[in-house]
C-alpha positions in Angstrom: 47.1 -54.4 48.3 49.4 -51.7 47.4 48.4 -48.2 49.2 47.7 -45.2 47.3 49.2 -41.8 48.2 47.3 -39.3 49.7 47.9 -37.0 46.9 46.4 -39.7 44.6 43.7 -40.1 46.6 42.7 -36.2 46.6 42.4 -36.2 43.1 40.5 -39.1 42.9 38.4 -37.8 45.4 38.3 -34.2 43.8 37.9 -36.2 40.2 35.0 -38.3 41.6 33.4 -35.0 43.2 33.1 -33.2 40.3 31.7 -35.9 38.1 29.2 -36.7 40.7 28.3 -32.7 42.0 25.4 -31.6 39.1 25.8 -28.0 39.8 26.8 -26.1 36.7 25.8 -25.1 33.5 24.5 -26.9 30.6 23.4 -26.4 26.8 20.6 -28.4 24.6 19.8 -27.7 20.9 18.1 -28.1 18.3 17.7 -25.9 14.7 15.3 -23.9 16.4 15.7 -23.6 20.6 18.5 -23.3 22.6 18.3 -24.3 26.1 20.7 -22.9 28.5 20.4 -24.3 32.3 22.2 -23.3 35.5 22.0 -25.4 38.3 22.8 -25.0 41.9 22.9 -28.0 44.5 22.2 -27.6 47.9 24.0 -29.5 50.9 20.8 -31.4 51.3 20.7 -32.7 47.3 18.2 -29.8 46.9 18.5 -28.1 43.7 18.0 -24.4 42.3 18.4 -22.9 39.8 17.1 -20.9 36.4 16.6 -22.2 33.2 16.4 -19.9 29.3 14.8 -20.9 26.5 15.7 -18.3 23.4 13.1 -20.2 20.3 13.2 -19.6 17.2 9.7 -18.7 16.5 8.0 -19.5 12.5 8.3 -15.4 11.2 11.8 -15.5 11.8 11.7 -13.4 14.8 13.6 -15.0 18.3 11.4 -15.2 21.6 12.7 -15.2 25.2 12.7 -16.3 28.0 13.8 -17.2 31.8 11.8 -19.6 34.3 13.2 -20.5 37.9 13.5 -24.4 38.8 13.5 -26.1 41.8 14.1 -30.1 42.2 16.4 -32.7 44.3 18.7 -35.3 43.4 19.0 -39.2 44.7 22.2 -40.2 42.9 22.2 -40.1 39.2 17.7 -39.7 39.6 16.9 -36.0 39.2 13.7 -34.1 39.6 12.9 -30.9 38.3 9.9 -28.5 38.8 10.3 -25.9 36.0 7.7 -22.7 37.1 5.8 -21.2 33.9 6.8 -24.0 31.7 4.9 -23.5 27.8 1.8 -21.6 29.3 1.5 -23.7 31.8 2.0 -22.9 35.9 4.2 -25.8 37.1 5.9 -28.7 35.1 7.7 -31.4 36.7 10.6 -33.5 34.9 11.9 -36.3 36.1 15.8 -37.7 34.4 19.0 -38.7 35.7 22.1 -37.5 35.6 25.4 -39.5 34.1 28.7 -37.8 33.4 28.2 -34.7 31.8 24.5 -35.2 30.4 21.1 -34.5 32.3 18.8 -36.2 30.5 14.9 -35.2 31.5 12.3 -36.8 30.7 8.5 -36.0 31.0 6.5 -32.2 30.5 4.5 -33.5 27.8 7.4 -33.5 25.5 7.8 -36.6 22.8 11.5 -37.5 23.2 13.3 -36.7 26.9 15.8 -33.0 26.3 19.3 -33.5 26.6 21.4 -31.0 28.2 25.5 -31.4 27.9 27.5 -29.7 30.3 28.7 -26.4 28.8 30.4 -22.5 29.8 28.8 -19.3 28.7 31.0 -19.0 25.4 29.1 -22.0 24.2 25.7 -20.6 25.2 26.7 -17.7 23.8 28.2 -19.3 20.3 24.7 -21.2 19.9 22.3 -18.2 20.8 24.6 -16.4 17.4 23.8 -19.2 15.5 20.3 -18.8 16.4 20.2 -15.4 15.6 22.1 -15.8 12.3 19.2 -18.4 11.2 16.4 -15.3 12.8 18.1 -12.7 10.3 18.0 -15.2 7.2 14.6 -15.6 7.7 13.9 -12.2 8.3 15.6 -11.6 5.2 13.9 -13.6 3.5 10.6 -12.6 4.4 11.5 -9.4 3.7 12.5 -10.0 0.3 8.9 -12.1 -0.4 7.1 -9.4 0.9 9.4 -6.9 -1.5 8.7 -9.1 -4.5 4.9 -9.2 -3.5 4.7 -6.0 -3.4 6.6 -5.0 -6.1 4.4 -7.9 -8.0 1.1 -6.0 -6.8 2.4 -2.6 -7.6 3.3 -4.1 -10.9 -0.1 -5.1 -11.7 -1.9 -2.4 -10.4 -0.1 -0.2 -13.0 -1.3 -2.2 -15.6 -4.8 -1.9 -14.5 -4.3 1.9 -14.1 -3.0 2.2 -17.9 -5.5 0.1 -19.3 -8.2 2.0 -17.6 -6.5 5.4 -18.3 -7.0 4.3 -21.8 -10.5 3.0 -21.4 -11.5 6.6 -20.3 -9.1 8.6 -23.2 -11.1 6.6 -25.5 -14.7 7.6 -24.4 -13.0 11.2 -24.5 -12.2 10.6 -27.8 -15.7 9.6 -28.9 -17.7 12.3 -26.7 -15.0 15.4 -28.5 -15.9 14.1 -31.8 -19.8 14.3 -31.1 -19.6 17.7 -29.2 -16.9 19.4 -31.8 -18.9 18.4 -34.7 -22.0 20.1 -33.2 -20.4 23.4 -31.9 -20.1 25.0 -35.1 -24.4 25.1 -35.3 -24.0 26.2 -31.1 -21.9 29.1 -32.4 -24.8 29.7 -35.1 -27.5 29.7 -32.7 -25.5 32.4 -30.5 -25.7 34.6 -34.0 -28.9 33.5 -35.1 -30.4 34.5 -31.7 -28.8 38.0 -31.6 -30.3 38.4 -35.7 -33.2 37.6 -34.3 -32.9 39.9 -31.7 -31.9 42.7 -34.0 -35.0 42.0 -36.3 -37.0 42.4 -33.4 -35.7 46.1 -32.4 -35.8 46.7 -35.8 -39.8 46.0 -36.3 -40.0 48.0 -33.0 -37.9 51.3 -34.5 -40.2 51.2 -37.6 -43.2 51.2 -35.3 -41.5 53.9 -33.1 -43.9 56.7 -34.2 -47.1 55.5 -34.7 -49.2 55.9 -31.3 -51.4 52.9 -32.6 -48.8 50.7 -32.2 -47.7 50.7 -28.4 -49.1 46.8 -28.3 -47.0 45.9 -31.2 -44.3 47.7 -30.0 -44.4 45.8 -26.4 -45.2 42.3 -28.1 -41.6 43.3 -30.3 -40.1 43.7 -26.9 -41.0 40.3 -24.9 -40.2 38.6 -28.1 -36.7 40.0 -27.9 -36.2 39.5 -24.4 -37.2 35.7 -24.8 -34.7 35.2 -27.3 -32.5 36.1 -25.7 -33.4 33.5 -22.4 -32.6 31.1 -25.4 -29.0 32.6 -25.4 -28.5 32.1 -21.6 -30.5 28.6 -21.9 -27.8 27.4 -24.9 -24.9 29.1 -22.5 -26.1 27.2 -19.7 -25.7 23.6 -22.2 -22.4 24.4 -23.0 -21.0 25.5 -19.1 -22.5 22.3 -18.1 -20.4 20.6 -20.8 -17.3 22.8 -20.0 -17.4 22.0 -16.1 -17.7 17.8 -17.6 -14.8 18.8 -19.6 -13.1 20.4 -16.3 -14.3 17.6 -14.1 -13.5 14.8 -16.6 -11.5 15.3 -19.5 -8.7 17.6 -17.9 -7.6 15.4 -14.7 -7.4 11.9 -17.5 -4.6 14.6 -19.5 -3.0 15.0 -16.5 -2.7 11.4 -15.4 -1.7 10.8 -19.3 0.7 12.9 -19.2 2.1 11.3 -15.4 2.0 8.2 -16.5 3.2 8.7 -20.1 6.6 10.8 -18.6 6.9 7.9 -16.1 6.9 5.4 -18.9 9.2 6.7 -21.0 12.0 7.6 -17.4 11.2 4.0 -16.5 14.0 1.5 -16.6 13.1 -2.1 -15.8 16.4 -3.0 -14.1 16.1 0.2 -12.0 13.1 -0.8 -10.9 13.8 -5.1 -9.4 10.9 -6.3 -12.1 11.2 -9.8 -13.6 11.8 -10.4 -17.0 7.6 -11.1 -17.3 7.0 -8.3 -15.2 9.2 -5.8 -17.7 7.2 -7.1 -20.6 4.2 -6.3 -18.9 4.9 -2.9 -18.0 6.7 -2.6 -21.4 3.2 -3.3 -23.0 1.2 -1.5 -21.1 3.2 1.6 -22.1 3.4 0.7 -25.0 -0.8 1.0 -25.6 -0.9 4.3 -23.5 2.1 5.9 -26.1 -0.2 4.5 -29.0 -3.4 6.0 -27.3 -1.5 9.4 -26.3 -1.4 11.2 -29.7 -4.5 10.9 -30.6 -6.5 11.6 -27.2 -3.9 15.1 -27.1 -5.6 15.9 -30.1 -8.9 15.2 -29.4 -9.0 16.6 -25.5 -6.6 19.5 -27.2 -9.8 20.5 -29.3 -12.2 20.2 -27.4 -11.0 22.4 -24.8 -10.4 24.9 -27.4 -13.4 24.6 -28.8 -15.6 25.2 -25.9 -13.3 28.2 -25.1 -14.3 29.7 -28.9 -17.9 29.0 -27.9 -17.3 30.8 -24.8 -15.8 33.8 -26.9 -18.8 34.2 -29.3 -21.1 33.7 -26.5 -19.8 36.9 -24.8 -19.6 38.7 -28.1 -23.2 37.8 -28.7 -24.2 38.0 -25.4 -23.2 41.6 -26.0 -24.8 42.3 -29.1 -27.9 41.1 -27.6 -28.0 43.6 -24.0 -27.5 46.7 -26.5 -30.2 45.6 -28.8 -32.1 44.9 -25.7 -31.6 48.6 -24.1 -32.3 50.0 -27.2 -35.6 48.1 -27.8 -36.4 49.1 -24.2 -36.0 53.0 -25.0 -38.1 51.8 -27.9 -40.6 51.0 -25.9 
């Protein structure tokens, strides 16, 4: 047999050595872990070591993590204890080790994991991969939860118009009842203070007869009792001013927000779909139809209670002098 150098054997040796020696790094993957292991062995076949699991988790986010491992090696047979492994304390794998694959089997896993031989640019080139999968579905997420809430928003503006013009319209009804009944409100306020002044009058006539102090007083209540009819029928109408105030006044405002936003809005400004555009084109389409008329209506009946105001102080007024002069009277 022919004798090989000793150069020849070295590398043979070395070549041998290195296939057989499991320290090292290796790499396992799949489309959503990546599995990086370092592995030291000891003289004694002991080995040590740490092993990272980067996972891909379902909302797109990437977990992490680092256990230690401990094991020994008989050969190509491997054992490994992996500390903290899934929740759990301690998991032991059992696998073999052939070339440049450990292949580990056990740990309540289906299939045994395969881990390749590999250097840190590798680990490194398949944790960005990772990542780059993470950020789609982030994105993508994001965008749903963009379009849902666009979608909700979208809705709830619908809803809003539609009651907005639900309430314009019971406005509308109420100022045609109240406005057609505050031109006899207005009478009252001058029938009261006629009333009033036929009351002083009666009293003036009977100013100079000393039979007729009862008359005379009897003139006097009457007067002062019209006018708690005045304050009574002043006290109606407040109450229906502060329901205008309290009612009426904060839908014109909204009206008028949401008819200025309808007509600045721009469906392609705004990311709607086509359906969603025709929706919101719709519903601003009612409130611009509903707009002219509530104006009006809302319009009048705020002026209208402020003329009832008007003649209520200008009766009002009438009524104290004839009231001090009945009292004189008296």
């Amino acid at each position: 047999m022919k004798r090989l150098s000793v150069s020849t054997v070295a590398a043979l040796t070395l070549l041998c050595g290195c296939q057989r020696d499991i320290s090292g790094t290796y790499l396992a993957t799949d489309k959503g872990t990546v599995c990086w292991l370092q592995l030291v062995r000891t003289p004694d076949d002991h080995l040590t070591g740490q092993m990272a699991f980067s996972t891909l988790d379902t909302d797109g986010k990437v977990s992490q993590d680092a256990v230690p491992i401990a094991g020994a090696t008989n050969g190509e047979n491997v054992t490994i204890s992996v500390s903290r492994w899934m929740g759990l304390q301690t998991v032991t794998f059992g696998g073999t080790f052939e070339g440049n694959k450990l292949t580990l089997t056990g740990g309540g896993q289906a299939s045994p994991t395969v881990l390749e031989r590999a250097d840190l640019s590798d680990y490194q080139k398949q944790l960005g991969m990772l990542n780059v999968r993470s950020q789609e579905i982030l994105a993508a997420t994001a965008a749903a939860d963009a379009r849902r809430r666009t979608d909700l928003a979208q809705r709830n503006f619908v809803d809003q118009v539609d009651s907005l013009i639900a309430h314009m319209e019971r406005i509308d009804a109420a100022a045609d009842l109240h406005l057609s009944r505050f031109p006899n409100v207005e009478k009252r306020y001058q029938a009261i203070t006629a009333r009033i002044g036929a009351y002083v009058e009666r009293e003036r006539r009977l100013a100079g007869d000393p039979n007729a102090a009862v008359d005379r007083s009897g003139l006097y209540v009457d007067a002062n009792e019209a006018a708690l009819d005045t304050n009574q029928l002043h006290l109606d109408v407040e109450s229906l001013r502060q329901d205008f105030d309290t009612n009426a006044k904060p839908v014109a405002d909204n009206e008028a927000t949401f008819e200025n936003g309808c007509r600045s809005f721009h469906v392609e400004m705004n990311g709607l779909t086509s359906q969603q555009g025709q929706a919101h084109s719709a519903a601003c389409g009612r409130l611009l139809e509903a707009a002219p008329l509530f104006q009006q209506k809302s319009g009048a009946l705020g002026a209208g209670l402020a003329r009832l105001e008007q003649v209520y102080g200008q009766e009002e007024s009438k009524q104290q002098a004839l009231l001090e002069t009945a009292q004189k009277l008296e």
